[in-house]
C-alpha positions in Angstrom: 112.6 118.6 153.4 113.2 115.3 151.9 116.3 114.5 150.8 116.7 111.6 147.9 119.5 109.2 147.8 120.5 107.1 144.7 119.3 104.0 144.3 122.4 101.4 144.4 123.2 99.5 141.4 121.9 96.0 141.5 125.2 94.8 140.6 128.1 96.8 142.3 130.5 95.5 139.9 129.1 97.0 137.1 130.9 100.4 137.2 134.4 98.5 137.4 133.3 96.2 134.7 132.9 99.8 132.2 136.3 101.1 133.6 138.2 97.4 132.8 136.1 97.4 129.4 138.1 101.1 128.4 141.3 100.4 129.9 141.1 97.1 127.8 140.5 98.9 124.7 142.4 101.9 125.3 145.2 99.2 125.8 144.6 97.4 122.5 144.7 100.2 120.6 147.9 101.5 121.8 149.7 98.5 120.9 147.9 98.3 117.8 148.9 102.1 116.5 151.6 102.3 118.3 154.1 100.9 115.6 153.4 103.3 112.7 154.2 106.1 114.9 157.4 105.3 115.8 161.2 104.8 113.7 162.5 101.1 113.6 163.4 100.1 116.7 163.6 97.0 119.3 160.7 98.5 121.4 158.8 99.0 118.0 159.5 95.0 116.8 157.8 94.3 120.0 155.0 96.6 119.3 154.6 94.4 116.0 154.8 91.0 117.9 152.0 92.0 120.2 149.7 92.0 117.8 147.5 89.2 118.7 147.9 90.2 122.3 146.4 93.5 121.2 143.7 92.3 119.9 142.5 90.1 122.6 143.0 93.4 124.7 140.5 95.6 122.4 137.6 92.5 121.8 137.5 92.0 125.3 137.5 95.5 126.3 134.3 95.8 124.2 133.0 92.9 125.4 133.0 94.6 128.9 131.8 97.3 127.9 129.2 95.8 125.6 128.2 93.5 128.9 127.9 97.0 131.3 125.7 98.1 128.9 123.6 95.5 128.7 123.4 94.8 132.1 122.2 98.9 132.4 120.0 98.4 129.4 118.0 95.2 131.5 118.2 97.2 134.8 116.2 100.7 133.0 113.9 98.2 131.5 112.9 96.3 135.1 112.1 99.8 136.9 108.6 100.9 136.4 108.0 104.1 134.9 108.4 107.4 137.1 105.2 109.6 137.3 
């Protein structure tokens, strides 16, 4: 019986690079909706300052993500086919 193992991934970063990338976004988005669900409030004027924060958060989220997947695109692409 021969057992398989997974290949590693050429870059063991990667995975934590997809995780940051959707943290980063989920984080963005948060502070980008967050202030037309809630009543007027200090907490919600600070929502509304962190606007630009917000955004930095959700583009570079989805540039991390758009990087794992390009870095998984390049890696399919290098390995030969399977027969």
């Amino acid at each position: 019986m021969s057992s398989q193992r997974s290949k590693p991934s050429a870059h063991p970063l990667n995975n934590d690079m997809l995780v940051r990338g959707v943290i980063l976004v989920l984080i963005g988005l948060v502070l980008i909706i967050a202030p037309h669900f809630m009543s007027a409030s200090s907490t919600r004027d600070l929502f509304v300052h962190a606007n630009i924060p917000a955004w930095f958060a959700l583009v570079l989220g989805a540039a991390f993500m758009g990087q794992y997947g390009l870095r998984q695109y390049r890696e399919k692409k290098r390995q030969p086919p399977r027969k």
